[in-house]
Every structure is written in structure tokens, then in C-alpha cells.
N, C-alpha and C positions, 0 to 999 in steps of 0.2 A: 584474339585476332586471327584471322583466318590466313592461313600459310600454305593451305595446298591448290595448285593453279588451276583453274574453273569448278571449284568445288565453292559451292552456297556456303557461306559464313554460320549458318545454322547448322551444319554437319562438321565443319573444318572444325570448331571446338572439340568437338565430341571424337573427330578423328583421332587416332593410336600417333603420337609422333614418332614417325622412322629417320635414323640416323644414316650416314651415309658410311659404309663401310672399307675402312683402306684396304685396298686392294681386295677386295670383294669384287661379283662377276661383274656390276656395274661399273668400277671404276677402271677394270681391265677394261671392259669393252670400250671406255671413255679413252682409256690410253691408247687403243689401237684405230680408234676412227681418227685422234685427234694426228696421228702420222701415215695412215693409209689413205686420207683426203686430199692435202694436199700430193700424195704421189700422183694418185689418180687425176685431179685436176691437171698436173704438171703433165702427165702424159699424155691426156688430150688434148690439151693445146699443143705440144708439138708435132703427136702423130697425126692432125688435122691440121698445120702449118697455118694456125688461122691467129694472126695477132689482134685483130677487132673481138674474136672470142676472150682472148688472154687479158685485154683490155676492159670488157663488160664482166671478168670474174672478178679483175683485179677491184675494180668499183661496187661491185657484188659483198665483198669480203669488207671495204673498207665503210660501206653505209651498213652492215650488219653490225661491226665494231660501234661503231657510232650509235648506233640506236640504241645496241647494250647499253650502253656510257647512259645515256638522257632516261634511259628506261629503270634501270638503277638505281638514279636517284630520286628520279618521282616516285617511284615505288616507296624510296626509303622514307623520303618527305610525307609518303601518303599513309606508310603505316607506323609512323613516329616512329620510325628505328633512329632516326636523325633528332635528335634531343639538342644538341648544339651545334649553332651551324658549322664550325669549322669541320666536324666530323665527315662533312660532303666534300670535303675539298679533295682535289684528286690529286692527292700527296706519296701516294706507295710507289712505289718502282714500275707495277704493272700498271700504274696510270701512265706514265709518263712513257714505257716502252707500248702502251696503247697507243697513243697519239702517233709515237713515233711511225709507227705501222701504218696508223692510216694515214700520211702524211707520204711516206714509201710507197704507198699502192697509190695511191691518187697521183703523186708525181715525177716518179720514179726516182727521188731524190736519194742522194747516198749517204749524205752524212746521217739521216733520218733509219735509213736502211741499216747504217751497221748499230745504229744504239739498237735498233728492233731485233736485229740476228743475235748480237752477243747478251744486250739484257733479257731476252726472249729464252733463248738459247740453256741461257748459265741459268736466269732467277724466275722465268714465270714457268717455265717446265719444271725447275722445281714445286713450283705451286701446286701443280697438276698432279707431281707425285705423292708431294704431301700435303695432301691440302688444308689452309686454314680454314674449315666452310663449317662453320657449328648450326647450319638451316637446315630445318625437315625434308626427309627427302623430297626430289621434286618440285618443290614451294618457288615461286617465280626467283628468289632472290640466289637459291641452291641453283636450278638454272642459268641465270645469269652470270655467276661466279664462271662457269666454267666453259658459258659462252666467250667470256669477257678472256682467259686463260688459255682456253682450247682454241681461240678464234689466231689471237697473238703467234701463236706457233706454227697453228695454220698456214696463218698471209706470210709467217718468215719463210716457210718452207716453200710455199708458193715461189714467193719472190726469186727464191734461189735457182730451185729446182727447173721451174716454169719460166720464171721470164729474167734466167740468167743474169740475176743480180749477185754481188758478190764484197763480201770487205775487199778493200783496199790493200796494200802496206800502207802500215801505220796506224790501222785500224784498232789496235789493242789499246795504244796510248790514247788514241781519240777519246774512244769508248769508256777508258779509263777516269781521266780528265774530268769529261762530262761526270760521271758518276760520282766525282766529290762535289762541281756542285749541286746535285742530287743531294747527298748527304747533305749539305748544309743548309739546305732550303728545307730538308725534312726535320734535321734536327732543331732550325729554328721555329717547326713550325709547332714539334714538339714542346720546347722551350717555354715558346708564348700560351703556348692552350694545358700549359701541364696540370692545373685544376680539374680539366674536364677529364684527363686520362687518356689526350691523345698519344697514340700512339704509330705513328706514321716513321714507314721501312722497318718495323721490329727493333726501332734503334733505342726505346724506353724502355723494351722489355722482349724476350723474347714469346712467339708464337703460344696458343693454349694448345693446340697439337701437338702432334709429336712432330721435327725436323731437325735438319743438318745442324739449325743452332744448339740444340742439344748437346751437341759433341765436343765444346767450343768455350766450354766454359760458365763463368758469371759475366753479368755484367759489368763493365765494358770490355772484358777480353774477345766475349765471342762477336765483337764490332771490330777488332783487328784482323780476327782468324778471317771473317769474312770478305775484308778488302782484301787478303791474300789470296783466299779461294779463287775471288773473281780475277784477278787475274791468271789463275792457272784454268777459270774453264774459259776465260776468253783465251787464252792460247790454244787448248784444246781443240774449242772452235774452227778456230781460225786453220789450224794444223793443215787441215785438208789442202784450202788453198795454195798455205806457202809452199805443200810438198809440190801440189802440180804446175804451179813456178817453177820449182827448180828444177824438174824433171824438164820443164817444155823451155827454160834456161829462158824465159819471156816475164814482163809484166803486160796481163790483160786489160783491155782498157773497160770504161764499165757502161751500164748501158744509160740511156737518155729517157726525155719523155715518150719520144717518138718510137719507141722501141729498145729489143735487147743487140746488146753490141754483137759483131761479128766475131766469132769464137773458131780458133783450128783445132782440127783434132784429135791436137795431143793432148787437150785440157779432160782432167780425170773427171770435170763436172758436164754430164751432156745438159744441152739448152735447146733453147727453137733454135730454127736453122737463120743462118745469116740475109740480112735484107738484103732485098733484089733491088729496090727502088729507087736506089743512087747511081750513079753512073761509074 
């Protein structure tokens, strides 16, 4: 089956398979665009004060996600990687913190916003560091892994950075919350397809890579270390915020469809500048 992208099926055989090496030049280079991108977009839309720009990136970011997703699977369906259907279902964490994103870019929604910041944040940049991607180098499907990864971290940094999106308080326990039922829709989805060897959130078994589960034990301990983890990098997260709260002795309010809220200048996070078009 031919694995490397516009290479003739008649060579892609015969091709050498290259493996993708952690932290090797390529995967630095993949870690510094995937947080040098969004700064750079963030910066141009503020130092060009253009929110219709902010707007066409934001929809930019959230139909590239999207295409990943539908391209993914046809791919997978086209080169029988998908053996059982349930294997397509988008049951990982990084599906469901996908969605969330592009749901955050297209409507500037918040509750959708903080699962993308803190699951984004805490579990698909881990992805990025450790990645579970066993595809030949380059192969559409190695590709899309880290479209689909790099993309997520992207639009959150975007969001924040760029058009002054922000958790809430209370955002840790939301975030929280949500993420058991996560588990339980993973575990049962686990559950039911346990013949085929599903294995959705690494909750059957841990990663074939090397990662943080590693550290954590056997199974099912390193399923508790990790609800703990996450709540200490959703606090980490979040830290920023509540410091320049207390410092500005304020809660900010957040922003809408229409734009990012009005922000004063004691807030540690610079944004676009405040709307002119109200009275």
C-alpha cells in the first residue's frame, strides 16, 4: 500500500520506510512553528487593528481542522486502515478538544473555548511531544496527525493571544466535569468494541510510544495518576489568568461573536484593542 503523498503506488512499495524521530530536527522544527504561528498571526491582527482579518483567520484555522477530520477518515476508509467501523469514531480526547476548537473559532463560544485551552493545553501538546504517530514519514496519514494536533494548539493560542479569549473562573471544574464524561463515553466505547482492541483515551492500555503514562504505573493506576495530572496542568494553565486577576483586583468579562471584549491595561495578556463601534 502506497504511504508516501504523491508518490506513484509503483515506487511507494519499493520506497525505504522512514520513521519519524523524537525530537529529531523535524520534530523540533514542528514544535517551534506549531507556537511561533500562532504568535505571529496574533500579532498581526492586533498591529493592523483589523477584526474582519481576525475573523477570516479565525474561519481559516477552523475549515483546515475540519478538512483534517473528513480527510482522515476517507483516507483511512480508502486505505483499509479502518477494519472495524467503530475504529473511525472520534472517541480520543484530541477529537473531542478538535471539535471544541472549531466550534470556539467559528463562534466565539466559551464553554467550547476553555475544553479547547485546557484539553489542548494539558493533552494534545502532549501528543505533539510525544507523539503516538507509528506512519512513514510524510505519508498523508503522518501529516494529518499533526495537522490535526498542531492545528488544535494553534487555534487555542490564536484564540487567546489574538482575539482575547480567556477561561473564566471556574473554568478548572467545568473543564474538569466535562472530562469524566469523556471518560465514560470512551470507556464505554471501549467496553463494547473490546474484541476488536479498541482502545480510545489510552484508557485499555497505555500508548506504544514512549509517554507521561509510562511513569504511572500499570494498568489501572496510571488512569488515576492521570485525572490528577490533569487537574494540576489545568491549574497551571489557568495560573496566568487568576494571577492577573488578582493583580488588576477585577474579573474580565469575555468576549462575544461580534468581537473581543474590552480589556484595560493592567491585564498581563495583551489583545486587539477595544471596540469603537458602541456608543
Amino acid at each position: 500500500m502506497a504511504n508516501y503523498l504523491f508518490l506513484p503506488s509503483a515506487f511507494a512499495d519499493a520506497a525505504p520506510a522512514r520513521k519519524f524521530a523524537l525530537f529529531g530536527a523535524l520534530h523540533l522544527a514542528i514544535l517551534f512553528v506549531t507556537v511561533s504561528l500562532p504568535f505571529a498571526l496574533s500579532r498581526l491582527t492586533r498591529r493592523e487593528q483589523r477584526p474582519q482579518l481576525a475573523r477570516v483567520l479565525a474561519l481559516t484555522l477552523a475549515g483546515v481542522l475540519l478538512f483534517d477530520r473528513v480527510f482522515a477518515l476517507g483516507w483511512s476508509i480508502y486505505t483499509g486502515r479502518i477494519a472495524f467501523w467503530a475504529n473511525g469514531l472520534p472517541m480520543h480526547l484530541c477529537d473531542w478538544a478538535s471539535f471544541a476548537v472549531i466550534v470556539a473559532l467559528v463562534g466565539r463560544r466559551q464553554l467550547p473555548y476553555e475544553l479547547a485551552y485546557l484539553w489542548g493545553l494539558s493533552g494534545t501538546f502532549q501528543a505533539v511531544l510525544t507523539p503516538d504517530n507509528t506512519e512513514d514519514l510524510f505519508s498523508p496519514l503522518f501529516i494529518s496527525f499533526f495537522v490535526e494536533h498542531c492545528g488544535i494548539i494553534v487555534s487555542v493560542l490564536f484564540l487567546t493571544w489574538g482575539l482575547g479569549m480567556r477561561p473564566k473562573p471556574g473554568a478548572i471544574v467545568r473543564v474538569w466535569l466535562c472530562s469524566q464524561v469523556y471518560l465514560a463515553a470512551a470507556g464505554l466505547a471501549d467496553w463494547l468494541f473490546r474484541t476488536q482492541k479498541i482502545n480510545f483515551g489510552y484508557l485499555a492500555a497505555k500508548p506504544e510510544s514512549g509517554s507521561l503514562m509510562d511513569w504511572f504505573g500499570p494498568w489501572p493506576w496510571y488512569i488515576l495518576a492521570l485525572e490528577v495530572l490533569a487537574l494540576v496542568f489545568y491549574t497551571i494553565f489557568y495560573a496566568p489568568f487568576w494571577l492577573a486577576d488578582r493583580r488588576a483586583g477585577r474579573v474580565v468579562s469575555v468576549p462575544t461573536v461580534d468581537g473581543p471584549a474590552p480589556r484595560d491595561r493592567s491585564s498581563a495578556i495583551d489583545t486587539l484593542p477595544p471596540r469603537t463601534d458602541t456608543p
